[in-house]
DOFIKE-29852 format. One record per residue: x, y, z of N, C-alpha, C, O in turn. Coordinates in steps of 0.1 Angstrom, whole numbers, plus 5000, padded with zeros to 4 digits. Each point is the difference from the previous one (the first is absolute). Layout:
! residues N
XYZXYZXYZXYZ ...
***
This chain:
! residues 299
500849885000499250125000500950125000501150015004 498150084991501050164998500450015010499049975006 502050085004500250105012499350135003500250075010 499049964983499250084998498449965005499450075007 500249864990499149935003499749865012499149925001 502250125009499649915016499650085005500450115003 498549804999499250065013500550025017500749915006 498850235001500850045005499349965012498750005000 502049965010499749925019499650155005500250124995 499349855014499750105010501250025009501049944997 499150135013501550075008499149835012500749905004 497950134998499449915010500549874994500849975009 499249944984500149894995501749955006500349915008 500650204984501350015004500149945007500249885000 499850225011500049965015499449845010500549925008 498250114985499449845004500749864995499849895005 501350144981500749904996501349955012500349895004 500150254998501349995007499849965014501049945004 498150065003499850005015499349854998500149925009 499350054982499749845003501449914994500349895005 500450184986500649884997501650065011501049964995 499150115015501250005010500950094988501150025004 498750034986501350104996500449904991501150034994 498549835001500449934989499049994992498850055000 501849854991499050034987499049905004500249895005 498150154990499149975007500049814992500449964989 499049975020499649884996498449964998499050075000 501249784997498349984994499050035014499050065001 501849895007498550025011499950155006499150045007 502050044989500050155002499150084993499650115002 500249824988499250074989498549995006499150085001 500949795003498349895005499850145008499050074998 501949955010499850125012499250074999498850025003 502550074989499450134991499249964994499250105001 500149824992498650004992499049985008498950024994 501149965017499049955008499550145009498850025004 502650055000499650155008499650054991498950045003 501450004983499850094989498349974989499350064992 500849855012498549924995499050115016499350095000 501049865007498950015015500050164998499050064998 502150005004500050184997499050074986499350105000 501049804988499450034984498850015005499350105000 500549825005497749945004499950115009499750104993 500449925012499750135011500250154992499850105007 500649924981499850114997501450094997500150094992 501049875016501250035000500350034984499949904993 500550265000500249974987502149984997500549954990 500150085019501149935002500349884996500749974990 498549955021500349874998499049954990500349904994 498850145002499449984986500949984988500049904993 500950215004501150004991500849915004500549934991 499950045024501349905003499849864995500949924997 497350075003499449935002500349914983500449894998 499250234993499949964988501549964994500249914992 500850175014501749964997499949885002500549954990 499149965020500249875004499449944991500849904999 498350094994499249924990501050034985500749924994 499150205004501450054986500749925002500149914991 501050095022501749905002499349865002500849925005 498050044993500149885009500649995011500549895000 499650155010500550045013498749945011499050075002 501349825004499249995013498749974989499349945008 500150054983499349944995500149914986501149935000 498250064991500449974985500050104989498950044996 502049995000499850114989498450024993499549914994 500050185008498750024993499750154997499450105006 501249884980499550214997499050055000499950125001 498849794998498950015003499250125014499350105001 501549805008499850065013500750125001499750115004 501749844991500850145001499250154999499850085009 499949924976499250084999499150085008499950125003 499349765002498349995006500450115014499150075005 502249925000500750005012500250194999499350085006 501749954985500750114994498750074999499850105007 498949864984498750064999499950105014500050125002 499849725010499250085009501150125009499550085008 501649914990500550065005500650144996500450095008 499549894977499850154991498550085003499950125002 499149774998498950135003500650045014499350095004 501149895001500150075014500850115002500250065011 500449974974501250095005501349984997500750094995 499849765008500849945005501450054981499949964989 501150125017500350064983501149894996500250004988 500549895019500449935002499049874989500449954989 498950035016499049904992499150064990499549934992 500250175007499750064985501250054988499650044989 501849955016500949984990500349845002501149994993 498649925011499849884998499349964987500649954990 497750075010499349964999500350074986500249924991 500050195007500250054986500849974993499850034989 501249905014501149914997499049864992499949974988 499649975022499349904992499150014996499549904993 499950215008499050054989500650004984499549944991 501550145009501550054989500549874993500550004989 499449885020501149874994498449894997499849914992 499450155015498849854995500249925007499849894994 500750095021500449925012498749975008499450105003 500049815000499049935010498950054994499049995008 500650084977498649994994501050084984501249994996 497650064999499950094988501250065003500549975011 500150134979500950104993499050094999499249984990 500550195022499450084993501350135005500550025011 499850044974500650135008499250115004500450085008 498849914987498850135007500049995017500250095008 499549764995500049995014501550035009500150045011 501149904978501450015003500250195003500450065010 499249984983500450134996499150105015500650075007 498449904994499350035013500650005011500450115005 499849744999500849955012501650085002500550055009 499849934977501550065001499950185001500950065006 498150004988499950105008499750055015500650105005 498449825000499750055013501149965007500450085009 500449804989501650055009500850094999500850055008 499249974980501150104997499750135006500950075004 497349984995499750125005500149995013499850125003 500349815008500549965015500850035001500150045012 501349974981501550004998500549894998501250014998 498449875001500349874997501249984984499849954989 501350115019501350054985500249824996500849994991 498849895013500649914989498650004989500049944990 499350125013498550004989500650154985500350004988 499850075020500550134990500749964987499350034990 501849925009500649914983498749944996499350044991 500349835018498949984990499350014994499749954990 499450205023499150074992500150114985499250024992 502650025010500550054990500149934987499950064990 500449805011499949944987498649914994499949934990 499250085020498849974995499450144991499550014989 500850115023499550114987500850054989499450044990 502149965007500550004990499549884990499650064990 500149805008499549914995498449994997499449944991 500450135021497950014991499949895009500849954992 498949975016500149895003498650015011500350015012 498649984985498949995013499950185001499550045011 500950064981499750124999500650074988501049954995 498250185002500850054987501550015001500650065009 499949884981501550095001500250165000499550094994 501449915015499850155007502350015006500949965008 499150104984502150004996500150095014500749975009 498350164993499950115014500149895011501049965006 497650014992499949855012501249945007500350015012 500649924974501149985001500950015009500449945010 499850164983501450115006499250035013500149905007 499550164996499450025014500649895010500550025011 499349884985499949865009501249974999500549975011 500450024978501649965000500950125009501049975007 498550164992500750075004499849975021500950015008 497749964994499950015011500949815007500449975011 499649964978500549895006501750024996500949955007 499350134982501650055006500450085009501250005004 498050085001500450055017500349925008500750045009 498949834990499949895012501749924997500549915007 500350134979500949904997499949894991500949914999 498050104995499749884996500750024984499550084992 501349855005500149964987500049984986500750044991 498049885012499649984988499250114995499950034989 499650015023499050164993501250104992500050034988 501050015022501450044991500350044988500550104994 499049715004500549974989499050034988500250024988 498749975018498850014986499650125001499350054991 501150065023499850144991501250004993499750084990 501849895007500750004991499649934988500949964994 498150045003499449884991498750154991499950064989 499349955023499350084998500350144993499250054993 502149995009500750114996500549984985499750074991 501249835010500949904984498550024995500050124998 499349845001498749954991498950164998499150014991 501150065015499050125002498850025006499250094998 500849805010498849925001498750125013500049975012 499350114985499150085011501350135001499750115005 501849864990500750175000500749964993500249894996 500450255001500650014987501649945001500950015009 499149924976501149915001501550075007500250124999 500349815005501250095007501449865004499949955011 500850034983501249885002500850035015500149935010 500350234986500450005012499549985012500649935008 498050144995499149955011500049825005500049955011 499949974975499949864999501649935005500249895004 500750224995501449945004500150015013500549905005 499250205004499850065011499149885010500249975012 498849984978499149915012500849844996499849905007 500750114985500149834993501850025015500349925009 500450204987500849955010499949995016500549915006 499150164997499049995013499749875006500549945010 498750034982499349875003501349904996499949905008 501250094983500849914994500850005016500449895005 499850245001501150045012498849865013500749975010 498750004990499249955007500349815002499849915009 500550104980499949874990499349904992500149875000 498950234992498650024992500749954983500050084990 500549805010499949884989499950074991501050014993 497950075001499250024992500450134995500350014988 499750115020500750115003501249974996500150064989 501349855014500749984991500549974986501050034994 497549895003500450004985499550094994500650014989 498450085014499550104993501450145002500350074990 500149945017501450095005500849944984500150074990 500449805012500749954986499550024986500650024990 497949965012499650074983500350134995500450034988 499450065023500050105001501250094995500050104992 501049845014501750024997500049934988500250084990 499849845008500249914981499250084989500550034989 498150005017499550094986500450185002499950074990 500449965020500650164999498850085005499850104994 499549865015498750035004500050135011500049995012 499950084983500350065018501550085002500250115004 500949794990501149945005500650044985499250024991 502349985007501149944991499849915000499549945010 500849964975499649854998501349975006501150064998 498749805014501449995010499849844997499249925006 501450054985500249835002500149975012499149995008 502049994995500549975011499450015019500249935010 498950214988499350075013498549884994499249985010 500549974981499349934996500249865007499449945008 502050034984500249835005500050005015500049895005 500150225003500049975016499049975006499749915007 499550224987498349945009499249884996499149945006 501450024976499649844995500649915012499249935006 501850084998501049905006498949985017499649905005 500450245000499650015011498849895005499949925009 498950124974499249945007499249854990499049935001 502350084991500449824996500449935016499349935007 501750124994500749925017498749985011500149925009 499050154988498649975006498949905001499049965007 501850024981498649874990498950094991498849965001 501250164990499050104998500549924985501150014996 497749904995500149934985500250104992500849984991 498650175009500350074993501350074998500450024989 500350025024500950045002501249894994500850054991 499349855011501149874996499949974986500749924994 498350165001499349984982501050104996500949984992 498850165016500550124994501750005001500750064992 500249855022500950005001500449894987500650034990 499149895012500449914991499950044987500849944992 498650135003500150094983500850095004500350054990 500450015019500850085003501749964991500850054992 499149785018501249934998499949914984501049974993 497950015004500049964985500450114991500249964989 499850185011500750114991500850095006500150124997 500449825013501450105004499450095007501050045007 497750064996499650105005500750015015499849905007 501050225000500150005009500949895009500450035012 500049844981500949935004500249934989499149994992 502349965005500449894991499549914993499549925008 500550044978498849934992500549905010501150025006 497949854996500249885009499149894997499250005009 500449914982499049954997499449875016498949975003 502749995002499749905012499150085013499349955009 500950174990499450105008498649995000499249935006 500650174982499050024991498949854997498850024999 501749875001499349885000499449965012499049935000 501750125014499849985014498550105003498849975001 502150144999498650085003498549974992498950005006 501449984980498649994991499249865008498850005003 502149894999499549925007499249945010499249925001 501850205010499150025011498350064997499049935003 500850204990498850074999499349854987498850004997 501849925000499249924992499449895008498949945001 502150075004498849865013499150055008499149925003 500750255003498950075001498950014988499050075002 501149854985499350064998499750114985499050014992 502450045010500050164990500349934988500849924998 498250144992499749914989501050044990500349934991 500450215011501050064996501149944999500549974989 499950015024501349935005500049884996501149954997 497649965001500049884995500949974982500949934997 498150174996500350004987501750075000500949934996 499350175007501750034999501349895005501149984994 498349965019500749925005500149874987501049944995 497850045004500349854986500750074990500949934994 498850215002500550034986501950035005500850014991 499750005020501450045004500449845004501249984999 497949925005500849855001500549974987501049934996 498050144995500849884983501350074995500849984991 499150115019501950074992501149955012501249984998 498350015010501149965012500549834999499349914995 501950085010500549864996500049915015500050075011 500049774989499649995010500449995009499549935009 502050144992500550065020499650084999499450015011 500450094983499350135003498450005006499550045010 500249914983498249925004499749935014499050025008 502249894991500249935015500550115012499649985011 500950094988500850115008498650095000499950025012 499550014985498950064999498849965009499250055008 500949854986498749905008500549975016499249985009 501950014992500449995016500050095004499650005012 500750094984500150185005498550025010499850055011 499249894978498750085003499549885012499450035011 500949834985499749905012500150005014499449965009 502250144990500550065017499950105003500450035012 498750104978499450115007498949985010499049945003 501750165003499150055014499350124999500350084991 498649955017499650154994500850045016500649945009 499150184989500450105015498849995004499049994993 501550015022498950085010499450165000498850035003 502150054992500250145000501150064992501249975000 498150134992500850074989501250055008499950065010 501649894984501050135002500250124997500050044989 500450045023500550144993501050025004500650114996 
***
């Protein structure tokens, strides 16, 4: 599932994890526990443990996985307020988890948290109204919501008003502005944000065309695991751009973004094996078998 899309515990739940299972990691009959206080609190009206209530059915925790209930759970505990379980519930409203896929209903839920202050709802809400998604597309909307979820640090909003800016998207197009947010968020260590910093530098955007100020931020958030980024590094090293022609290189990286996937990297990668000979191919193919991604971008 996206990281984007776990659903978030209560601070209450937390706590009830740690104090039953002694400060270690909880076990099967620790869960029975917790399911059994958090069931008896749900029925009484508690919208806390309503939401804690419904986590435990989502993780399978102390019961049997049933998104069904999950749902049914998050329900009662969003009508109550609860901003915690109405950015839950809008979540599975959004993914089609324990019934239907409606975004109208997603788009609701994920507002009334966000209007609470509930900042992990804010991006979402931002890219449901940039996309039209369960409300008109609305780019104002947007920006409104990314800007207020990059006050909080976040990222990926960062990165898509750098996105928002590159593209012209509700203001008027501006690279520089788009370089300003894409690095920001890249200084964070926002994957995505990196490779857009590298297009950016390669096509002269904003920027002097900088091979090289290019191949870094490819590199950065290749070392990441980012398919697009390892596409773009890897065409870097198949034409010399920014570092030395290298085809054993260049075959590594395309490879990597090919087993993600990238339909790109797929077809370049086959079309650069039929020129390469077969230590080169083999050296290649090992390269990419013993990559590791990083934990965190270098600077």
């Amino acid at each position: 599932m996206n990281p984007r899309h776990l659903l978030l515990p209560s601070l209450s739940l937390a706590m009830l994890l740690l104090a039953a299972s002694g400060g270690q990691a909880a076990s099967t009959d620790h869960f029975d526990q917790i399911y059994r206080q958090v069931r008896m609190d749900a029925e009484q009206g508690d919208a806390a443990a309503q939401n804690n209530l419904a986590l435990l059915y989502y993780n399978g925790k102390g019961a049997n996985r049933d998104l069904e209930a999950a749902r049914k759970w998050f329900q009662k505990a969003a009508d109550q307020g609860n901003t915690v379980a109405q950015h839950n519930l809008g979540l599975m409203y959004e993914q089609g988890q324990g019934g239907a896929r409606d975004a109208r209903e997603a788009a609701r839920w994920l507002r009334q948290a966000a209007e609470q202050g509930y900042v992990k709802s804010y991006f979402h809400l931002a890219m449901i109204h940039k996309k039209g998604q369960g409300v008109p597309q609305d780019y104002q909307e947007a920006l409104r919501w990314l800007r207020k979820a990059a006050e909080t640090g976040d990222g990926e909003a960062k990165s898509n008003l750098g996105l928002m800016h590159e593209q012209g998207l509700g203001v008027p197009q501006s690279f520089e502005e788009a370089l300003r947010w894409y690095h920001d968020a890249a200084q964070g260590g926002n994957a995505v944000a990196m490779n857009n910093l590298g297009l950016l530098h390669e096509r002269g955007r904003g920027v002097l065309q900088d091979y090289k100020e290019a191949e870094t931020w490819f590199r950065k958030a290749a070392e990441l695991g980012l398919a697009a980024a390892q596409y773009n590094l890897g065409m870097m090293y198949r034409h010399g751009h920014g570092v030395g022609q290298d085809n054993v290189a260049a075959h590594m990286w395309l490879n990597l973004a090919a087993a993600q996937g990238d339909e790109n990297a797929i077809r370049e990668r086959d079309g650069l094996a039929g020129r390469m000979n077969p230590a080169e191919l083999a050296r290649a193919q090992e390269l990419a078998r013993a990559w590791k991604p990083r934990q965190e971008a270098a600077f």
